[in-house]
Every structure is written in structure tokens, then in C-alpha cells.
C-alpha positions as protocol buffer text, in pm:
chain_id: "A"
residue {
  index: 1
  type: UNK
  ca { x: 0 y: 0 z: 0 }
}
residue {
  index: 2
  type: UNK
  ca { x: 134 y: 343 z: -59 }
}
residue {
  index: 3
  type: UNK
  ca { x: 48 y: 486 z: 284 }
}
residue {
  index: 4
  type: UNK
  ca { x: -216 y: 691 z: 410 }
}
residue {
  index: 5
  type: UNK
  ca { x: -494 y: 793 z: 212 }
}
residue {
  index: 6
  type: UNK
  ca { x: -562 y: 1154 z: 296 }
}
residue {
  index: 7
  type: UNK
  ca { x: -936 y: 1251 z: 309 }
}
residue {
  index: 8
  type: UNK
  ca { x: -898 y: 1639 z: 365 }
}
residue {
  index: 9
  type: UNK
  ca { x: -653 y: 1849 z: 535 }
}
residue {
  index: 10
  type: UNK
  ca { x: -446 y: 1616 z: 817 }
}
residue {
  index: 11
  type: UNK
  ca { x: -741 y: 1396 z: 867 }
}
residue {
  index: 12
  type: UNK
  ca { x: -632 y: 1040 z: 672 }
}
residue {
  index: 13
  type: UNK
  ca { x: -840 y: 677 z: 681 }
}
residue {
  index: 14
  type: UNK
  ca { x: -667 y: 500 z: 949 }
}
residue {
  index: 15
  type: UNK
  ca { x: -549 y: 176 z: 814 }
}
residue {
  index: 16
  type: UNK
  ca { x: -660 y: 0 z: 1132 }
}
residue {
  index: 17
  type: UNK
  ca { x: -1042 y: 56 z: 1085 }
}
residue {
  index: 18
  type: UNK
  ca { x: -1029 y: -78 z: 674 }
}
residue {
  index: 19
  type: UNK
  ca { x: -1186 y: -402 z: 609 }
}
residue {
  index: 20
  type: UNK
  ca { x: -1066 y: -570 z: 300 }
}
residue {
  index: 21
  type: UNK
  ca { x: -1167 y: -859 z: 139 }
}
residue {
  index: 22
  type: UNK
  ca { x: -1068 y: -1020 z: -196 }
}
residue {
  index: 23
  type: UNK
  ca { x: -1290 y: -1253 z: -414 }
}
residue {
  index: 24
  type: UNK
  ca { x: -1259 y: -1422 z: -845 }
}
residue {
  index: 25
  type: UNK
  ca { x: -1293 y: -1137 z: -1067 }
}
residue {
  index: 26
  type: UNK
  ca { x: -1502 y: -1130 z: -1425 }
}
residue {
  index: 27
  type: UNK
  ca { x: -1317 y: -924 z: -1669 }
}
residue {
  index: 28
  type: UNK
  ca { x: -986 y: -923 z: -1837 }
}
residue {
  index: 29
  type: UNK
  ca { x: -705 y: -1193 z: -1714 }
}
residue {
  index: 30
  type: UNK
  ca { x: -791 y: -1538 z: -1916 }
}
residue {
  index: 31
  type: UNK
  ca { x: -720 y: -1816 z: -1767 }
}
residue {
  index: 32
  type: UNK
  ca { x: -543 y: -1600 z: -1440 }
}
residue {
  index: 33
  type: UNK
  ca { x: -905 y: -1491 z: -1373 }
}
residue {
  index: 34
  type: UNK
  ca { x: -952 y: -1813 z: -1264 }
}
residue {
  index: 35
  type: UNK
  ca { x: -718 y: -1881 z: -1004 }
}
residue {
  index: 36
  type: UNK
  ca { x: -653 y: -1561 z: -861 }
}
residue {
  index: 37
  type: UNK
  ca { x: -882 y: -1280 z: -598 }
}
residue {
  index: 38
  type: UNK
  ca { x: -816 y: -1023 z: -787 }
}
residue {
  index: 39
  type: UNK
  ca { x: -1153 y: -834 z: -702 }
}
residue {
  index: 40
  type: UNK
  ca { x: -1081 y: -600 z: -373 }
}
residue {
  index: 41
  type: UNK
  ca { x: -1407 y: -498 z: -162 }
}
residue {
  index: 42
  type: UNK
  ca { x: -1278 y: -243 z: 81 }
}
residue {
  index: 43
  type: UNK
  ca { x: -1531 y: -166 z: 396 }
}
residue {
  index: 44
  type: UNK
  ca { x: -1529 y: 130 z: 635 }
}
residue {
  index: 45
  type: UNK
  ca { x: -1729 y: 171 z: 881 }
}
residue {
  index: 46
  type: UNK
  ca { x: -1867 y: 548 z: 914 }
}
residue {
  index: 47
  type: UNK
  ca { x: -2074 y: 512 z: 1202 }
}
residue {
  index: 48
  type: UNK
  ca { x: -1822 y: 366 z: 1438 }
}
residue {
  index: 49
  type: UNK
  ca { x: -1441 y: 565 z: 1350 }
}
residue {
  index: 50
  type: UNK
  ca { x: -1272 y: 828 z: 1538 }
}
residue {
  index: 51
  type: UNK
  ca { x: -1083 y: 938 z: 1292 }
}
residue {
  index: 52
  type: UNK
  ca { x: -1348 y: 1226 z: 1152 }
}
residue {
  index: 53
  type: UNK
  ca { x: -1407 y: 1496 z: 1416 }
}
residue {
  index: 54
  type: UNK
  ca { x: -1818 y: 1471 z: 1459 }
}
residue {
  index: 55
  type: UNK
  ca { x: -1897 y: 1712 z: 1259 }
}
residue {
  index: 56
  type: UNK
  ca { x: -1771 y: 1563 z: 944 }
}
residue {
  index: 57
  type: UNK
  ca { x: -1917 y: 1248 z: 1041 }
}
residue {
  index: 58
  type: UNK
  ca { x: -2262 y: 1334 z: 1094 }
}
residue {
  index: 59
  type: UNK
  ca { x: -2252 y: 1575 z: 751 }
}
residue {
  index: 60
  type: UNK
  ca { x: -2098 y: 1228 z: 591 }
}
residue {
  index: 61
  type: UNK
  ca { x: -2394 y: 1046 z: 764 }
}
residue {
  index: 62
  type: UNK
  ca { x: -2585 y: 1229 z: 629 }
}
residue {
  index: 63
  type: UNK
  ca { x: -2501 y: 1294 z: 259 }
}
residue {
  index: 64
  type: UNK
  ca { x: -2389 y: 885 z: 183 }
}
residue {
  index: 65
  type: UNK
  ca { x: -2695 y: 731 z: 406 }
}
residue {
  index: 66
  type: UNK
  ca { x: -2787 y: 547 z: 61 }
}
residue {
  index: 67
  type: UNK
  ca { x: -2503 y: 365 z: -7 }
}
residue {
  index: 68
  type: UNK
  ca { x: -2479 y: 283 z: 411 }
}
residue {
  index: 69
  type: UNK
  ca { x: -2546 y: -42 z: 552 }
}
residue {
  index: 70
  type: UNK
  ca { x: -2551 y: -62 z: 952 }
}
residue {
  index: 71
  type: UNK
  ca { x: -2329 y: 288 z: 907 }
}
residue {
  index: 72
  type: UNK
  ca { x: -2066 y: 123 z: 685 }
}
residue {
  index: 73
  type: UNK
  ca { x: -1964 y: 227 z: 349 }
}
residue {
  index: 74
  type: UNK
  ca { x: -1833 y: -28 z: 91 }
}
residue {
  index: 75
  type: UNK
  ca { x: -1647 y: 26 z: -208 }
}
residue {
  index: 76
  type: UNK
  ca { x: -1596 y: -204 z: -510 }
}
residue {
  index: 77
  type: UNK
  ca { x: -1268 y: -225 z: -709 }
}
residue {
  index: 78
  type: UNK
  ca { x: -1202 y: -486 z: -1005 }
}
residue {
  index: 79
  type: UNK
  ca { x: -1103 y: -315 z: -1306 }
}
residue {
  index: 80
  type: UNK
  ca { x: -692 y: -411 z: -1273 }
}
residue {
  index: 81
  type: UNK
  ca { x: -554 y: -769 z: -1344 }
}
residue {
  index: 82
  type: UNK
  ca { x: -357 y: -726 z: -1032 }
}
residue {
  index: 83
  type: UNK
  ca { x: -507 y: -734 z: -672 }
}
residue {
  index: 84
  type: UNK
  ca { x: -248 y: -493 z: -568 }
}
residue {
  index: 85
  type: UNK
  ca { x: -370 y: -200 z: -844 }
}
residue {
  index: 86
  type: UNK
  ca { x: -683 y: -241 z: -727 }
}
residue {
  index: 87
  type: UNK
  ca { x: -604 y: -212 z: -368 }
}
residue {
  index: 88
  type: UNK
  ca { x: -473 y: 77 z: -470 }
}
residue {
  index: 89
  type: UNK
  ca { x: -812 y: 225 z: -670 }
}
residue {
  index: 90
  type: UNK
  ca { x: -1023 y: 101 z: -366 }
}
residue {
  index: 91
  type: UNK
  ca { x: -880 y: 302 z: -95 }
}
residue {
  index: 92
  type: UNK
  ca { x: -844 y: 600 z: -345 }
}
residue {
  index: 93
  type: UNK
  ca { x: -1190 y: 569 z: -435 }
}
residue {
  index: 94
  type: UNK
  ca { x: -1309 y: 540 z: -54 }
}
residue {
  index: 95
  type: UNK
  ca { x: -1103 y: 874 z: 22 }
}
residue {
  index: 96
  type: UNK
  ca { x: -1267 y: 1089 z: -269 }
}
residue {
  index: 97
  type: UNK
  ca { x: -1617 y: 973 z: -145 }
}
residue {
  index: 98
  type: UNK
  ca { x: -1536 y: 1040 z: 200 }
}
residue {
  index: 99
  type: UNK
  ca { x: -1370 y: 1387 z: 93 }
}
residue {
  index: 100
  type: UNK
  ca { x: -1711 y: 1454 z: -135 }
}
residue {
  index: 101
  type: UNK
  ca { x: -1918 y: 1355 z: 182 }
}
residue {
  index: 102
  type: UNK
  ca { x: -1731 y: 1568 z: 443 }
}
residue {
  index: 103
  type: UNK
  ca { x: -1702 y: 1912 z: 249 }
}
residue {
  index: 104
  type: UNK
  ca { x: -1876 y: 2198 z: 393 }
}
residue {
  index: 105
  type: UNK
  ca { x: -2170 y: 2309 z: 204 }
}
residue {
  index: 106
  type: UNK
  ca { x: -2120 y: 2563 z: -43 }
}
residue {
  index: 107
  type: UNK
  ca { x: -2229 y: 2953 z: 52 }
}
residue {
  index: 108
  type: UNK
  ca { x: -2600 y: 3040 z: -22 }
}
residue {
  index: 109
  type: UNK
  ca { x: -2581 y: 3217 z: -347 }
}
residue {
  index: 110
  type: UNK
  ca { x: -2642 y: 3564 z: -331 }
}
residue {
  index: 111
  type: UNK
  ca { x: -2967 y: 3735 z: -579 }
}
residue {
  index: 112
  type: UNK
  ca { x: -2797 y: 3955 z: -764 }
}
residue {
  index: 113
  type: UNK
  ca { x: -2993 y: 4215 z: -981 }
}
residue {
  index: 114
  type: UNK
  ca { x: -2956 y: 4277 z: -1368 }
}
residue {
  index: 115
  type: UNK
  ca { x: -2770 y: 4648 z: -1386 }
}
residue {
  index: 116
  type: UNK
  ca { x: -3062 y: 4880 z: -1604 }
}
residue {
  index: 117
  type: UNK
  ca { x: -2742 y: 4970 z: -1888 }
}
residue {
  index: 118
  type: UNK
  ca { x: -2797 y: 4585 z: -1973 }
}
residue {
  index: 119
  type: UNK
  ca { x: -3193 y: 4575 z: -2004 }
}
residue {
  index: 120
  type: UNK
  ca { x: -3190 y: 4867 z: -2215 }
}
residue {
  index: 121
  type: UNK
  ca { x: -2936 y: 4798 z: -2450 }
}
residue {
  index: 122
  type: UNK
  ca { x: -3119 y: 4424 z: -2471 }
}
residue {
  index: 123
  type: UNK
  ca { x: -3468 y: 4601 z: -2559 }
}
residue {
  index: 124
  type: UNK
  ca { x: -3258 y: 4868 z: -2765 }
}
residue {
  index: 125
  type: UNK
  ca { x: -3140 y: 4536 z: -3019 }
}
residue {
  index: 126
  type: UNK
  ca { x: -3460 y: 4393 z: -2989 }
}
residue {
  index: 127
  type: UNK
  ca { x: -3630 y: 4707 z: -3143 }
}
residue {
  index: 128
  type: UNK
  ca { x: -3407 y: 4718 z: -3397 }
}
residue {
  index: 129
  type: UNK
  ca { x: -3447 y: 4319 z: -3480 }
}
residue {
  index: 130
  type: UNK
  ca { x: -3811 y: 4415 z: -3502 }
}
residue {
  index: 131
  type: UNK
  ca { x: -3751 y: 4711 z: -3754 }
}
residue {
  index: 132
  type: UNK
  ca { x: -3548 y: 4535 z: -3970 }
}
residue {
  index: 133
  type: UNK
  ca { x: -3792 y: 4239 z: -4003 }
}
residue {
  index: 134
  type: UNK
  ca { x: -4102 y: 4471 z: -4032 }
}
residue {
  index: 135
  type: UNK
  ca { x: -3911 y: 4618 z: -4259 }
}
residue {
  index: 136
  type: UNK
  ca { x: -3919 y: 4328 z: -4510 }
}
residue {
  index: 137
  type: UNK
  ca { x: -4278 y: 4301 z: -4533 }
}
residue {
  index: 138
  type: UNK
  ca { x: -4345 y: 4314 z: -4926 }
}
residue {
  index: 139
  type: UNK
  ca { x: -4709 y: 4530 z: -4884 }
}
residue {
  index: 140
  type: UNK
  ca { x: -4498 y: 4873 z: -5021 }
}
residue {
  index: 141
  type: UNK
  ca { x: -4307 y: 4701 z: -5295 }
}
residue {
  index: 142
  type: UNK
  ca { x: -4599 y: 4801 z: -5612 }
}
């Protein structure tokens, strides 16, 4: 493994509280497929860590309580030939969800309104539009 897996900031997935498990993988490999657990299923349970400060773990709760089961998340990894590679893509993937599921909400966006210069020079155009079209009418062409 190539260390810890940084969620945001100095907060990391503690390698003591990841649940791995390898099965047989469908996909590339031949015959290898076969013989080798190549599929990775990484587990982490949410509910339980203390490795989020609460706040973070009640907004992540909150925001992944879909993919949750009993307050653990699970993430799937099979695309690599090698169980190492997709060790690797597990815990990577795990650390972008958590790092989606933690991040503050964005700011309320703020009405803004549209300055008058704008309006008028839009209804200015559209006048003109209108006098060019009306202007193509055939009823004074005798």
C-alpha cells in the first residue's frame, strides 16, 4: 500500500479501521481470472471511526446514508488484473467519497440584480431586430 490515504486536510483513513476482502474477478485476465482474488471490496465503517471529528461524520452520515449499511460504506474495485492495483483504486476511491461527503456546504448564493445599462441595451437590439424584419414586409413594394 502506498500509505495513508488523505481525506482532507491532516485527517487520513486509518489503516486500522479498513476491512478488505478479496474474491474471483469477471473481466480481463484469461485463464489467471480463474485462479486468482483479484476483485478487492474495501469496507469502512462510518458510524463507528474516530478518525473524523463529529462534525464531518454526521454531515458524511448524512449525505452517503444510501449507499450505508448498519453505518458502513463499501467500495468495489475490479477493473486491474492485479489485486495490488486495485487495492490501490479502492482506498483512493473510498477517500474521494469520503472527501465529497465531508465538504462543507457551499455559501447560499447571493440574488444579484440585472444592472438597467444591460436591459436597455437588450430592448434597444430587440427594437431594432423588429424594424429590420417589419421592414421586409413586401405590402410597399408596387
Amino acid at each position: 500500500m502506498s500509505g495513508p490515504y488523505v481525506v482532507r486536510g491532516s485527517v487520513s483513513l486509518p489503516e486500522a479501521e479498513l476491512m478488505w476482502r478479496f474474491s474471483r474477478s469477471s473481466g480481463p485476465g484469461g485463464q489467471h481470472v480463474n485462479t486468482s482474488d483479484s476483485q478487492v471490496e474495501l469496507r469502512f465503517d462510518l458510524a463507528r471511526t474516530e478518525a473524523f471529528p463529529e462534525v464531518w461524520k454526521a454531515r458524511a452520515l448524512e449525505r452517503l446514508v444510501g449507499r450505508l449499511v448498519d453505518g458502513v460504506v463499501t467500495v468495489r474495485a475490479s477493473e486491474h488484473r492485479s489485486q495490488w492495483r486495485n487495492r490501490e483504486t479502492a482506498a483512493v476511491r473510498l477517500a474521494a467519497l469520503l472527501a465529497e461527503a465531508t465538504a462543507p456546504p457551499p455559501k447560499p448564493r447571493r440574488p444579484t440584480r440585472i444592472p438597467r445599462g444591460i436591459n436597455e441595451r437588450r430592448l434597444r437590439e430587440k427594437k431594432q431586430r423588429s424594424d429590420t424584419k417589419r421592414g421586409r414586409n413586401g405590402r410597399d413594394w408596387t
